[in-house]
N, C-alpha and C positions, 0 to 999 in steps of 0.2 A: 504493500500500500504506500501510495506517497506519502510522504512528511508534510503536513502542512506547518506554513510558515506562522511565527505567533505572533498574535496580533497584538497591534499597539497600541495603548488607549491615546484617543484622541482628548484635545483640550475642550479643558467645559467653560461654558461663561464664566465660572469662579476665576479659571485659570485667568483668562484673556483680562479680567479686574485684575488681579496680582502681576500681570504684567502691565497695567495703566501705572499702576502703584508703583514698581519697578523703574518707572520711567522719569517718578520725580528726581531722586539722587542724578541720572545721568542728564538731567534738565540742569539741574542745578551746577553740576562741576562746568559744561559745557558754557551755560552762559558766564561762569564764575572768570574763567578763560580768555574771553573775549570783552567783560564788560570793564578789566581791571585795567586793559588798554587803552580807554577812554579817558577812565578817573585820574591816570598819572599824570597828565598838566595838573588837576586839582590837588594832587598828591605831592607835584612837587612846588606846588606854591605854598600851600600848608604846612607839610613838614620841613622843605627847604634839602631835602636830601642829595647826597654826593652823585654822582655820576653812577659810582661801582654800586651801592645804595640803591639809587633808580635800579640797575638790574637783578638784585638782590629780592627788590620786592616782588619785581615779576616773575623770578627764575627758583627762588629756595621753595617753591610751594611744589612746581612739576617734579622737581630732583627727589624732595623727598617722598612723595608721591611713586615716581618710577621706582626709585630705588628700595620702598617696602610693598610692593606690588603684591610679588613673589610671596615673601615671607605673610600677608596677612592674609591670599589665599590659603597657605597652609593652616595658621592659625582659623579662619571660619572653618576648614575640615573637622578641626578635632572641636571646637565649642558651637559649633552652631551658624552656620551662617547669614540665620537669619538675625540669633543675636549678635554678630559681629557686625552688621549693618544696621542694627539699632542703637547701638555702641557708637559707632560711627556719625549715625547722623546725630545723633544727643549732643556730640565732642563736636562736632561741625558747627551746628548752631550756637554752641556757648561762644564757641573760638570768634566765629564770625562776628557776635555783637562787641566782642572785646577789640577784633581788629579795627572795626568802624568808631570807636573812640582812641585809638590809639594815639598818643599825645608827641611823640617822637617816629623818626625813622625806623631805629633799631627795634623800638616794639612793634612797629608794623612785620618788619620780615622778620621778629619774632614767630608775630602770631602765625605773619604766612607759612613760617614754616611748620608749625600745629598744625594748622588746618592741613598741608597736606601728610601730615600722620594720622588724622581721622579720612580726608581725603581717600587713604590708600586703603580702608575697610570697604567705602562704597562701591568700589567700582569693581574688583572682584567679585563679592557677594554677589551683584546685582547678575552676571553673566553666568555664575553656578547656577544662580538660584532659578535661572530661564532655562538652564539644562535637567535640573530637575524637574522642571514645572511642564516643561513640552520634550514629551519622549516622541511624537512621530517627529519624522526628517521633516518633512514640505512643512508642516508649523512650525520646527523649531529654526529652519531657514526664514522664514516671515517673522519670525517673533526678534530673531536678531541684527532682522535689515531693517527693521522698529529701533530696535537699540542705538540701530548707528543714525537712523533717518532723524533721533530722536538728540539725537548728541550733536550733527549738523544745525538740527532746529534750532535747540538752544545757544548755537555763534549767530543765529541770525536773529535769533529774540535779541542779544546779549544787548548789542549796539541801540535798538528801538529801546528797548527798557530802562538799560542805564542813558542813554542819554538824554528823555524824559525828566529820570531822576535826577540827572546831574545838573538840570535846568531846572529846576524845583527846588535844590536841597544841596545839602555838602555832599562831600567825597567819599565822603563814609557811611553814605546810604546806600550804595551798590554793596557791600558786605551785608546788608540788612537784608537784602532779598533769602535769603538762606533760611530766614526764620519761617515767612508763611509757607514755603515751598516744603522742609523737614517737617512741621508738625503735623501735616495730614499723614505725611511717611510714618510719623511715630503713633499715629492712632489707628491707619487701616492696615500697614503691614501684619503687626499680630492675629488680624481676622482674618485675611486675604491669602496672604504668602506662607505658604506652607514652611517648615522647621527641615532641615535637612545637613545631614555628618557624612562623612568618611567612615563607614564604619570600622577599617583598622587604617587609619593614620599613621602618618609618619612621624618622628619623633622630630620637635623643631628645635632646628639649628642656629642657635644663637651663632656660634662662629662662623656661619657662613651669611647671617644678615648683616653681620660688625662688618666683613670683608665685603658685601656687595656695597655695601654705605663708604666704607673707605675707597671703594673702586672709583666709585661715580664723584663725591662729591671734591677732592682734591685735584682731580681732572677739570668739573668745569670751573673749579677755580680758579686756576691755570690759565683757562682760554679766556674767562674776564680779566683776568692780570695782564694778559697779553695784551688784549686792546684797551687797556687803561696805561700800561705804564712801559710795555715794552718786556723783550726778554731781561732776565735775570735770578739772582739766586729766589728770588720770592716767587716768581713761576716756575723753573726748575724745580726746584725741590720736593713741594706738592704732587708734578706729574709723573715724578720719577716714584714719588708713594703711593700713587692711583695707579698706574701700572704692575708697580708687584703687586698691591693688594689685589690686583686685578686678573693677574696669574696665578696668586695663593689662591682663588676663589674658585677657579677653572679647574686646577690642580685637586682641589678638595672635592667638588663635585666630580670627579672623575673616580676619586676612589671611593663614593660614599655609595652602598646597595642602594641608599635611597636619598637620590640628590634633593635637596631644594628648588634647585632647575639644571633639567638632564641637558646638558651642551651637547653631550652627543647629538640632539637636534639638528645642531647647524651644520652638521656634517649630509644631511637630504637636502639636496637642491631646492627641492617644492618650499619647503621649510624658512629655509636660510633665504631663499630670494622673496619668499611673503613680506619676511619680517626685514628686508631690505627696502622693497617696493614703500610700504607702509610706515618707515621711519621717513624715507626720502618724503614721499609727500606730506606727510604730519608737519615737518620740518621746514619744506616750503609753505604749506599755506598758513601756519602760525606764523612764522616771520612776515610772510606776505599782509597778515591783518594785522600785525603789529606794527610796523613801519607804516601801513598806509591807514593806517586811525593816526598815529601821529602827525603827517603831512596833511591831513584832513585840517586837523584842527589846526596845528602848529604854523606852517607855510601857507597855506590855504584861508583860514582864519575862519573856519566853518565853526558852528556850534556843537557841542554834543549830540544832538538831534537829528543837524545838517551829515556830519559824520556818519551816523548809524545809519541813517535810509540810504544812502549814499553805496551801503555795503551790502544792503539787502538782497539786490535783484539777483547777483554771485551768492550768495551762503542758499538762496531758497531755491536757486537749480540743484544744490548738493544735495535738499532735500529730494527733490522729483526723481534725483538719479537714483538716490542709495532706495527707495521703492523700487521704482523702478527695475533696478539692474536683479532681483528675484525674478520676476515673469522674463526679463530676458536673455538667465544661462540656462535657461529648458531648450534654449533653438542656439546660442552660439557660445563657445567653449569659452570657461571664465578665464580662459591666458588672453583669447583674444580682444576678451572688453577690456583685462588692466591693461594690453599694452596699446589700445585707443584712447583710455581715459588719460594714460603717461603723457602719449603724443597730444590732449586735446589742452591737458594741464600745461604740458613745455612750451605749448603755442601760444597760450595765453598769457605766461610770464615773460615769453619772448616779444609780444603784442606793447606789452606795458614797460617793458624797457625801451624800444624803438621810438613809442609814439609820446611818450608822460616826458615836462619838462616838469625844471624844481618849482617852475611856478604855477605849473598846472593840474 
C-alpha cells in the first residue's frame, strides 16, 4: 500500500491574529531605524554632540543588536520564546522613555545601546515564533514575506511619522513611539501567540557571546576612528583585537558539538552568497536613507515632513515587491529575481549619482 504523506495542519484565524501581533515588534525596530535619521539635526542641536558621538548614537544600537542576535535566539530556546519577547518588549519600552529625556550625548548612546540588548530578544522571537505558529510551507512562505513586507512598511511609516512629530514636539518624541506600539504587544501576545522551547537545548555559551561582542565591536571602532582621525595606534590596536577575537570565535565554534553559530555554513554557496546578497543590500539602502534624510533637510532645507514624503514613493514599492515577489517564485527561479532586483537596485544608485547635485 502507498504511504500517504502526513498532513499538515493549516493556520486558523487565531494563528493569522498572533501573526498581526507579531508584526508590532518588527513595526517598531523598522520604523525605530529610519525615524532616528530624521531626529539627529534635532539631536544634534540639543545635545551638541561630537562628530564620532553623532555616529555612536546611530551605530551602538545595530552592533549591539547584531552582535546578541545569535546568543538570544538561543536563550528564547531554553526559556520560552514567547517570554523572551515579553522581556524584551517590557526593556524596550522602559529604555525608550528614558532615551527620549536623555539630558546629554553619552546617555543617549547609552540608552541606544540598551535598547539594542532588549532590541536583540525581539526580532528572533518574532521569526521562531512564525515557524512555530505556520507549519504548512505556502503559509509559512506568506506569513514571512508579511515579516519583511512589514519591516519595509515601517522605513516608510518611519519618515511620515517622525516627521509629523518632529514638527509638533522635540526630538525625543520619536523614542516615545515605542510605548503605544509595545503595550498592545504586552496585552494580546499572552492570549494570541502561542509558548514554545527547544525541547533539548543547547547549553549557552557565554565565551562565545564575550568573543562575538569583542569581534564586532572593536572592528567598527576602528573604521569610525579611521574616518575621524586617521590611521594610528588608536585604530590599530582595537582591529588587530576584533580580528583575533574574531578567529578565537570561529576556532571555538568549530570544535564545539554544538556551536552557537555553525560557520560550517559558509562553507554552501547557497548559504554564504544569501547572506552576502542580503548584507550588501541592507548596507546600501541604510546608508542610502541615511545620507539622503540628511541632505533633505540639511543642504536642501526641507522640513521633517518635506523629508519623509519625499522618501515614501521608494520604501512603498519595497512594500508591493516583498508581496509581491511570493506569487512570483511559483513561475521564475528565486536566483533569477535577486539577480534582477541587484541589477534594478545598482541602476538606481547609479541613477542618483549621475543625475543628484549637492544642491539638488
Amino acid at each position: 500500500m502507498p504511504v500517504s504523506e502526513p498532513t499538515v495542519t493549516k493556520a486558523a484565524p487565531r494563528d493569522w491574529v498572533a501573526l498581526a501581533v507579531l508584526m508590532l515588534p518588527v513595526l517598531l525596530v523598522s520604523v525605530d531605524n529610519t525615524v532616528l535619521a530624521f531626529a539627529l539635526p534635532g539631536i544634534s542641536s540639543a545635545l551638541q554632540p561630537t562628530a564620532a558621538q553623532q555616529l555612536w548614537i546611530i551605530d551602538i544600537y545595530p552592533l549591539v543588536l547584531a552582535g546578541l542576535l545569535v546568543a538570544m535566539g538561543s536563550l528564547g530556546d531554553r526559556i520560552g520564546r514567547r517570554r523572551l519577547l515579553l522581556v524584551g518588549a517590557t526593556g524596550f519600552a522602559a529604555v525608550s522613555v528614558a532615551a527620549a529625556y536623555a539630558p546629554s550625548a553619552e546617555l543617549l548612546v547609552t540608552a541606544r545601546g540598551v535598547l539594542g540588548f532588549f532590541g536583540a530578544m525581539l526580532m528572533p522571537s518574532t521569526l521562531s515564533l512564525l515557524r512555530n505558529i505556520f507549519l504548512d510551507a505556502a503559509q509559512r512562505r506568506l506569513a514571512i514575506a508579511i515579516w519583511a513586507s512589514c519591516f519595509a512598511a515601517g522605513a516608510a511609516l518611519g519618515p511620515i511619522v517622525g516627521g509629523f512629530l518632529l514638527e509638533h514636539a522635540w526630538w525625543g518624541s520619536v523614542f516615545l513611539l515605542a510605548v503605544p506600539v509595545l503595550i498592545p504587544l504586552l496585552v494580546l501576545a499572552p492570549i494570541f501567540v502561542p509558548e514554545s522551547k527547544d525541547p533539548n537545548p543547547g547549553r549557552i555559551d557565554v565565551m562565545s557571546i564575550a568573543l562575538s561582542m569583542l569581534a564586532l565591536a572593536p572592528i567598527v571602532f576602528a573604521i569610525k576612528k579611521i574616518a575621524d582621525s586617521g590611521l594610528g595606534a588608536v585604530v590599530i590596536v582595537p582591529a588587530v583585537v576584533g580580528v583575533v577575537a574574531l578567529v578565537a570565535f570561529v576556532r571555538r565554534q568549530l570544535r564545539r558539538p554544538n556551536p552557537m553559530l555553525d560557520v560550517r555554513l559558509f562553507r554552501v554557496p547557497t548559504f554564504s552568497g544569501a547572506v552576502a546578497v542580503n548584507l550588501l543590500s541592507v548596507v546600501s539602502l541604510v546608508g542610502f536613507l541615511f545620507f539622503v534624510s540628511q541632505h533633505l533637510q540639511l543642504v536642501l532645507g526641507q522640513s521633517p515632513m518635506e523629508a519623509g514624503l519625499s522618501l515614501v514613493p521608494g520604501l512603498a514599492v519595497m512594500v508591493v515587491a516583498g508581496m509581491s515577489v511570493v506569487a512570483l517564485v511559483r513561475w521564475v527561479q528565486p536566483s533569477s529575481i535577486i539577480v534582477c532586483a541587484l541589477l534594478l537596485s545598482a541602476t538606481g544608485y547609479a541613477l542618483v549619482f549621475l543625475l543628484a547635485s549637492p544642491s539638488a
